[in-house]
Structure formats: structure tokens, C-alpha cells
N, C-alpha and C positions, 0 to 999 in steps of 0.2 A: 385556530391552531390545528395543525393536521397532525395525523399519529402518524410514526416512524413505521416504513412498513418493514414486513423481514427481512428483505434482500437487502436494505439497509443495515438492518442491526445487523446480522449474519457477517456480513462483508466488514462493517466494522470491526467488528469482533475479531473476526478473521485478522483481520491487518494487525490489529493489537498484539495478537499472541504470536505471528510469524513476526514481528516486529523486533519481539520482547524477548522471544527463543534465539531469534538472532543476532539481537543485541549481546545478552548473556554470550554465544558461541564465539564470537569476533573480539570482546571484550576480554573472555577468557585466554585467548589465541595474542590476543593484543598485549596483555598484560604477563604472558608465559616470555615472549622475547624481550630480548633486552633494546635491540636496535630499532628505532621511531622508523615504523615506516605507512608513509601515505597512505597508502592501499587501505590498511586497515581501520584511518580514520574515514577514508569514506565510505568503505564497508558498515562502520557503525553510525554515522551521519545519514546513511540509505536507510538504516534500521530505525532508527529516532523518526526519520519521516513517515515512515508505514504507521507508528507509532500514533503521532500527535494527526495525521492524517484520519486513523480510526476514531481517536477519540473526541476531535471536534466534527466528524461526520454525525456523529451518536447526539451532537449538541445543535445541528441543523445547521450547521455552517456551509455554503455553499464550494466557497473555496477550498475546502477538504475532499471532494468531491473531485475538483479541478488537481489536486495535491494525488489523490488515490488514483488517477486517471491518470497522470503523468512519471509515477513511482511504477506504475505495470507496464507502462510504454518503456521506461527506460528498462525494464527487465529484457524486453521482447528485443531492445537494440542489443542489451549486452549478450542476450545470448545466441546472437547472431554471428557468434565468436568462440561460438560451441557447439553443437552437432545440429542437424534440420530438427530432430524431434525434440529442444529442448524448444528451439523458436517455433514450433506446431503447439508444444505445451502454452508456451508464454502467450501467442495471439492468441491463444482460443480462450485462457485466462483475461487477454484483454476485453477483448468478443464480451464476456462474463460480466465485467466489472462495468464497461459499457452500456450492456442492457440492465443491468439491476440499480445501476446510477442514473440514467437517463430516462425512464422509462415516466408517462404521466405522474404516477403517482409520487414516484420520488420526486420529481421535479416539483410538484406542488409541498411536500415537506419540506424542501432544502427554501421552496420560494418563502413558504409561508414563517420559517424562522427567518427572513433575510431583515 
């Protein structure tokens, strides 16, 4: 059994808490109007993923990995629909999430819990 290394755990972590801040902000925002609108259930369905994405990565589940890797992707497309420097932030966050997920060592943790 291989030990989780940091850019694992960090990353996890990471996701958990933007996950969990922005569940709480969308929820609160969600739950202040009166009228059901879409937007904000997928605002908070995107949250619940970074969520559950963090905490089965923390558990060596590979497809969390796949989950956290696709949750940044869609960040980089949505914010391709707001200024250059918000999609310069989001790829280079991708870039990030890419090399600390993929990298030897993690791959042998995520394999070796497979």
C-alpha cells in the first residue's frame, strides 16, 4: 500500500473547502429567492462534485482524480465566457491539478488503492 503523497492530500483538501465555501454561498443565494432557478442548482451540483471528488481522492479512488480533472476543465470552459485572465487563471490551475494528479507517484497511489 503506497502513502498518499502531499499534492494529493493538499489538492484534496483544497477541493473540499472551495467545494464546501461554495456550496454554503450558492445555497445561501439559493435559498434567499423565492423563484426555482436552474442555474443555481447546477451551481450547487458543480459544488457537491469538487466535494465528493476531494474526499474519495483522500480515499485512493482513482476515478476521483478523473472527477477533479474534469470539474477544472469545466471551470477553464466556463470561464471562457469571462475575461482572458480568468481562463490564464483556470488553465494554469488546470496545468496544476494535471501535474500533481498524474505525476509517478500519485499514479502509483491511486493504482495501488485500485
Amino acid at each position: 500500500m503506497k502513502k498518499r503523497t502531499l499534492s494529493v492530500t493538499l489538492l484534496s483538501y483544497l477541493l473540499i473547502a472551495m467545494g464546501t465555501i461554495g456550496f454554503v454561498y450558492h445555497f445561501s443565494e439559493f435559498y434567499k429567492q423565492h423563484l426555482f432557478a436552474y442555474d443555481d442548482v447546477w451551481a450547487l451540483g458543480v459544488r457537491l462534485l469538487a466535494i465528493v471528488a476531494g474526499v474519495f481522492m483522500l480515499r485512493g479512488k482513482d476515478w476521483a482524480r478523473w472527477l477533479a480533472m474534469a470539474w477544472i476543465a469545466f471551470h477553464v470552459v466556463l470561464s471562457s465566457f469571462h475575461s482572458m485572465g480568468e481562463v490564464a487563471m483556470h488553465a494554469l490551475f488546470l496545468v496544476v491539478f494535471a501535474v500533481a494528479l498524474f505525476r509517478p507517484v500519485a499514479n502509483q497511489y491511486f493504482r495501488a488503492k485500485a
